[in-house]
VOBA-1610 file (N, C-alpha, C; in pm, whole numbers, padded with zeros to 5 digits, always signed):
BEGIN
Unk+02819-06273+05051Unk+02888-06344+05156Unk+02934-06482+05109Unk+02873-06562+05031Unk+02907-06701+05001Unk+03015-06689+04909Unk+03065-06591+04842Unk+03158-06572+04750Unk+03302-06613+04846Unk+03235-06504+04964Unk+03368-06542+05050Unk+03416-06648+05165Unk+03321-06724+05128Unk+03403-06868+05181Unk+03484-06931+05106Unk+03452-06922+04972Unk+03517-07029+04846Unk+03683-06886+04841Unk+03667-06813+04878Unk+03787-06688+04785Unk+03872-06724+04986Unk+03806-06725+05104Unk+03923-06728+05190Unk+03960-06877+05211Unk+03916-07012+05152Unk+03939-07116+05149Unk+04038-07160+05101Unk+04007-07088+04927Unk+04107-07088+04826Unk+04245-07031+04867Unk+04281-06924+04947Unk+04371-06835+05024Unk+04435-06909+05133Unk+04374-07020+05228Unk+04402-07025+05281Unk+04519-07159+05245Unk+04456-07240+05180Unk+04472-07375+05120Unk+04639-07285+05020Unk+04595-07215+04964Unk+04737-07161+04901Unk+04870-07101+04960Unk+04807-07075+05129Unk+04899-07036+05230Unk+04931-06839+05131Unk+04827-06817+05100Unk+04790-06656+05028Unk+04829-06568+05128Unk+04888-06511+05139Unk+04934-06382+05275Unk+04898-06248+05217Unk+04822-06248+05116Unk+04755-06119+05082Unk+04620-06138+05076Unk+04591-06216+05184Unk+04442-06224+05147Unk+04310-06096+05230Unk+04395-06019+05278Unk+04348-05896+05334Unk+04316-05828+05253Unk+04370-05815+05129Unk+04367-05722+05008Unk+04254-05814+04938Unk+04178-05867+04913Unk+04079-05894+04863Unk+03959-05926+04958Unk+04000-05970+05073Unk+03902-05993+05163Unk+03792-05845+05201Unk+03865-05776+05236Unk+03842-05683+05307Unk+03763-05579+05270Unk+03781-05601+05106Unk+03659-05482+05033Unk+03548-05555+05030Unk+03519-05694+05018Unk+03384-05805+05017Unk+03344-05731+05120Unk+03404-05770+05235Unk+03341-05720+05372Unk+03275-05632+05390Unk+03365-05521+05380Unk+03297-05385+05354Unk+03193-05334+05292Unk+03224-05340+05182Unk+03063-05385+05092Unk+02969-05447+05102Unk+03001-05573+05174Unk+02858-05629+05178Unk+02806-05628+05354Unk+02861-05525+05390Unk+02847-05499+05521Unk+02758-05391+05496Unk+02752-05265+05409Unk+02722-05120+05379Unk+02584-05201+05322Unk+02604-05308+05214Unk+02451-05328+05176Unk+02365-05422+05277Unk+02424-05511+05396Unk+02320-05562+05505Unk+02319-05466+05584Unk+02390-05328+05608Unk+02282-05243+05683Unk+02178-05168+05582Unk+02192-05112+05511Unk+02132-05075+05412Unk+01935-05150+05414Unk+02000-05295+05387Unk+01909-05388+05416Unk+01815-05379+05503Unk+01905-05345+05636Unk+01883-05370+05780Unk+01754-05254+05801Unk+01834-05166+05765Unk+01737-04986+05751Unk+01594-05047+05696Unk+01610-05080+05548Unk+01519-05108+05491Unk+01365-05204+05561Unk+01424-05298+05636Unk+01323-05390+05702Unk+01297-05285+05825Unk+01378-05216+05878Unk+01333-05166+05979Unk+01237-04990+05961Unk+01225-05000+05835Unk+01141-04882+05804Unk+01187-04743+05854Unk+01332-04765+05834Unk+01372-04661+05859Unk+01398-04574+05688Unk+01419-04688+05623Unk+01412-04616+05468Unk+01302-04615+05402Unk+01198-04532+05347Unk+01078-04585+05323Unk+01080-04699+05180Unk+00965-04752+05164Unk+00960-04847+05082Unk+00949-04809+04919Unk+00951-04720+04941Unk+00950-04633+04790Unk+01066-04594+04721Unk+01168-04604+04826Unk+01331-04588+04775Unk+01379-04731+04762Unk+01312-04824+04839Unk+01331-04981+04768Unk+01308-05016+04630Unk+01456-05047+04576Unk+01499-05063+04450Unk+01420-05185+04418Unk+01455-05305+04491Unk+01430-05469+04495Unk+01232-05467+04441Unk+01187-05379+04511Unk+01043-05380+04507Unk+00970-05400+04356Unk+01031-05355+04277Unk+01001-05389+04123Unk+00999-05510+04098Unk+01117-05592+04139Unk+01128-05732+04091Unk+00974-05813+04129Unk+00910-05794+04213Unk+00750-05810+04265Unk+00813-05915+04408Unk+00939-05905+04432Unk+00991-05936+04584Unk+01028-05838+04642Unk+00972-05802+04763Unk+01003-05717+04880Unk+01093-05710+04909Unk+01170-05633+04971Unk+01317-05613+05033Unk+01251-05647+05237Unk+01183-05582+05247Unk+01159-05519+05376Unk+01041-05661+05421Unk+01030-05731+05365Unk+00955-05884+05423Unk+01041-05909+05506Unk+00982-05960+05620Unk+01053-06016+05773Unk+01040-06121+05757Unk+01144-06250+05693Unk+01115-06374+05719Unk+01161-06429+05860Unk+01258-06367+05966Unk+01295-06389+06069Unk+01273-06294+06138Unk+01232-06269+06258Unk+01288-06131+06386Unk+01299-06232+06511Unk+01433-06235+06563Unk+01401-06275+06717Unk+01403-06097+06799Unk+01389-06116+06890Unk+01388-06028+06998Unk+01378-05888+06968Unk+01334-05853+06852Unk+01266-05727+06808Unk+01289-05693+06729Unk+01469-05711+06671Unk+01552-05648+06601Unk+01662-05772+06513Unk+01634-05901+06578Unk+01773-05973+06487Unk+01678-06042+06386Unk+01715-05986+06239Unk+01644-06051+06152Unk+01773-06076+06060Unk+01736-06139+05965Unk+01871-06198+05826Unk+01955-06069+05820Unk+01912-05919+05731Unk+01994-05879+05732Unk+02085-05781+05844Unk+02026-05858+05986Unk+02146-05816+06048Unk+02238-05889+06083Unk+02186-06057+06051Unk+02299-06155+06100Unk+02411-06138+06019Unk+02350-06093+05858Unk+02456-06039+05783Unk+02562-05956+05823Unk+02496-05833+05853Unk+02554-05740+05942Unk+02645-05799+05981Unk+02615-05861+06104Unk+02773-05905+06249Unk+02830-05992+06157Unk+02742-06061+06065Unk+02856-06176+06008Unk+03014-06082+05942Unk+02927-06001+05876Unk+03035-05907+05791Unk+03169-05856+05853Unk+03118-05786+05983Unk+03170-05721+06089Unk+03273-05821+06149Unk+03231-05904+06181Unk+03332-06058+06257Unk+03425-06078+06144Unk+03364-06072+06023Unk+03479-06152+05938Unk+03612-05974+05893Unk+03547-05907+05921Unk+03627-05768+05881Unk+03686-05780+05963Unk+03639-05790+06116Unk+03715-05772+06288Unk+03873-05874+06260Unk+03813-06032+06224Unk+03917-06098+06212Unk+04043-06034+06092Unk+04007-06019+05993Unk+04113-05957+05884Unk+04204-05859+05951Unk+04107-05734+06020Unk+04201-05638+06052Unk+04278-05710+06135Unk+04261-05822+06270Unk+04340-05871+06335Unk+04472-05962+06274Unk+04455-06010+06162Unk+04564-06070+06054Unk+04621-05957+05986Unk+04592-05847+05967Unk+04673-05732+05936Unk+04782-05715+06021Unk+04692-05667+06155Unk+04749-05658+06278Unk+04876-05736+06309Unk+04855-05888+06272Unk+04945-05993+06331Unk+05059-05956+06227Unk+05019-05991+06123Unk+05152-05961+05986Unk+05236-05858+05942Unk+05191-05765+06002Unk+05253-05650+05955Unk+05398-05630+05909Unk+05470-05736+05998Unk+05595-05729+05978Unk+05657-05813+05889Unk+05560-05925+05857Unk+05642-06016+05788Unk+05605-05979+05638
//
């Protein structure tokens, strides 16, 4: 995700009108790996298919949960999702020009 503040900054500051075409696979991708994530803390994937677990850091450690379910990698999640939602809507808007 931090990649893509500096890459839609850079885009924007350049007045970039293709910045859908690079934006949009970040998103995606790092949307597929904060649910992925998401699964993972929520023990829906067991901990034995956790890759990260070798490094001798956990994947599935809860450093946050509010309200049962919002932990980091789901803020990831919506973050991903919001920033994809907006792109497709700049697709949307440009199409013609």
């Amino acid at each position: 995700m931090y990649p893509l503040v500096l890459i839609i900054a850079i885009a924007i500051v350049k007045k970039d009108r293709n910045i859908a075409d690079y934006v949009l696979p970040f998103t995606v991708i790092g949307g597929l790996i904060a649910f992925y994530q998401f699964l993972l803390t929520k023990g829906a994937i067991p901990d034995t298919l956790a890759r990260c677990s070798l490094s001798g850091i956990s994947c599935t450690t809860k450093y946050v949960e509010w309200l049962g379910f919002i932990n980091i990698p789901f803020m990831s999640f919506v973050a991903f999702g919001f920033i994809a939602f907006c792109v497709v809507i700049y697709i949307k808007e440009n199409k013609g020009r």
